[in-house]
C-alpha positions as CSV (number, residue, x, y, z in Angstrom):
1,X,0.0,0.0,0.0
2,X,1.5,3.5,-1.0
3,X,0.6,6.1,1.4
4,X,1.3,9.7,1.7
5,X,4.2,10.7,3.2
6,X,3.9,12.6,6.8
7,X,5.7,15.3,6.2
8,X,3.7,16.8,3.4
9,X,7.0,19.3,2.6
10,X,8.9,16.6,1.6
11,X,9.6,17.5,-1.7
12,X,12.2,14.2,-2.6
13,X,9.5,12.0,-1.2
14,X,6.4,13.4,-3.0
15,X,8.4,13.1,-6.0
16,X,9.3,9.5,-5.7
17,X,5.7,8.6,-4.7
18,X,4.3,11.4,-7.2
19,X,6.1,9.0,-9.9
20,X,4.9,5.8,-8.4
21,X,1.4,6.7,-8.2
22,X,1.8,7.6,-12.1
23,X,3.4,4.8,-12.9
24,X,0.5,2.4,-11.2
25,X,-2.2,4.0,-13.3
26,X,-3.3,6.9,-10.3
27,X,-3.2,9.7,-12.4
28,X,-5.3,11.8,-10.1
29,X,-3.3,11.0,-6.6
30,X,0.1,11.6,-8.8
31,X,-1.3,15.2,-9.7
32,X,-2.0,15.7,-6.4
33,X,1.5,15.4,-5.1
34,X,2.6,17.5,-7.9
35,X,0.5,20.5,-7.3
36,X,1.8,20.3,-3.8
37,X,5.0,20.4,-5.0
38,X,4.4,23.4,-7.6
39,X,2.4,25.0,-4.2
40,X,5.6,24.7,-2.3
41,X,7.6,26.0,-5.1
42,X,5.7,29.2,-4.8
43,X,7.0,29.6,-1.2
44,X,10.7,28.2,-1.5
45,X,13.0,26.7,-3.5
46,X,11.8,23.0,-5.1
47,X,14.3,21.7,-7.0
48,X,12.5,22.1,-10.6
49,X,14.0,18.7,-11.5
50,X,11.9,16.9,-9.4
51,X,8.7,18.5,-11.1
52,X,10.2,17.8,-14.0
53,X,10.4,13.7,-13.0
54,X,6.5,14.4,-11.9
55,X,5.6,15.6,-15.3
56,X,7.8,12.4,-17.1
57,X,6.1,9.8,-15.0
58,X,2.4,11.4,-15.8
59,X,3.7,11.2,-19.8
60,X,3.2,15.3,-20.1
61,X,6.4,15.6,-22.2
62,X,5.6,19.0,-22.9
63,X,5.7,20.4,-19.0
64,X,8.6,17.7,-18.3
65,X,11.2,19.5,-20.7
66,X,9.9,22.7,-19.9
67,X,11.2,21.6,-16.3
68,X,14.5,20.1,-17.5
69,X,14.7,23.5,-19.0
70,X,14.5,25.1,-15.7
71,X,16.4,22.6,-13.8
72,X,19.5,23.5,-16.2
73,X,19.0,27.5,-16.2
74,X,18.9,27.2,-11.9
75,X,21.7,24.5,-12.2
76,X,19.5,22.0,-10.0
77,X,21.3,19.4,-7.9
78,X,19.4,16.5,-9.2
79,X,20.3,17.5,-13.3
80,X,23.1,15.1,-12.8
81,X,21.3,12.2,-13.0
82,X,19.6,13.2,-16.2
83,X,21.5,10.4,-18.2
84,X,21.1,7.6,-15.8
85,X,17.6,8.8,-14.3
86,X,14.8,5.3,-15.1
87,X,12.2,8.0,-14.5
88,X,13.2,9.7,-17.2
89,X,12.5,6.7,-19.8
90,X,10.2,7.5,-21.8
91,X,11.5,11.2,-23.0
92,X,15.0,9.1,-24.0
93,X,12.9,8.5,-27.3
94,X,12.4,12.2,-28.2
95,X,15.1,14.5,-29.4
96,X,14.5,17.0,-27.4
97,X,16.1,15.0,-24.6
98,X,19.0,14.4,-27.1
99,X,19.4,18.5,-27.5
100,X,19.0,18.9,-24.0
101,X,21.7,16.9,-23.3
102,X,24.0,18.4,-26.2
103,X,23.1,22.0,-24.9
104,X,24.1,20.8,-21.1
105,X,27.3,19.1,-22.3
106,X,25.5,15.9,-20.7
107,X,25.7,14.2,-24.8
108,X,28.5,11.5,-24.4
């Protein structure tokens, strides 16, 4: 059984379970998390890489790069995994990803 974390400012573990409940089909729950996360951005710093992972795992490729985009102009810590990332899967196929990674210096 997923369940919310306690601390509802966690933003790593509303991520990871943001991305889980996507992943298992709960669209609704995993938007949820997500707009907690873009409510906490509003107040303090979120790393925008994390929303980015939330937008990947619901399949909005659109709002995910627009997040990788952001993640790379505020140099967010969690950018370094962009290459090794499984959350990031399914935007490996579009080229997008492929620029972003040229752009970063990430392309290897």
């Amino acid at each position: 059984m997923i369940s919310v974390p306690q601390n509802r400012d966690n933003v790593q573990s509303l991520s990871v379970l943001g991305w889980a409940y996507a992943a298992s089909g709960k669209q609704e729950k995993a938007r949820d998390l997500l707009n907690r996360m873009l409510e906490l951005r509003a107040k303090r710093y979120v790393d925008a890489y994390l929303i980015a992972d939330s937008y990947a795992g619901l399949e909005e490729k659109d709002k995910a790069f627009e997040w990788l985009d952001k993640a790379h102009e505020e140099r967010a810590a969690q950018f370094v995994f962009i290459k090794i990332d499984p959350w990031m899967e399914n935007l490996r196929s579009d080229p997008r990803y492929w620029e972003l990674l040229r752009r970063t210096g990430f392309e290897i």
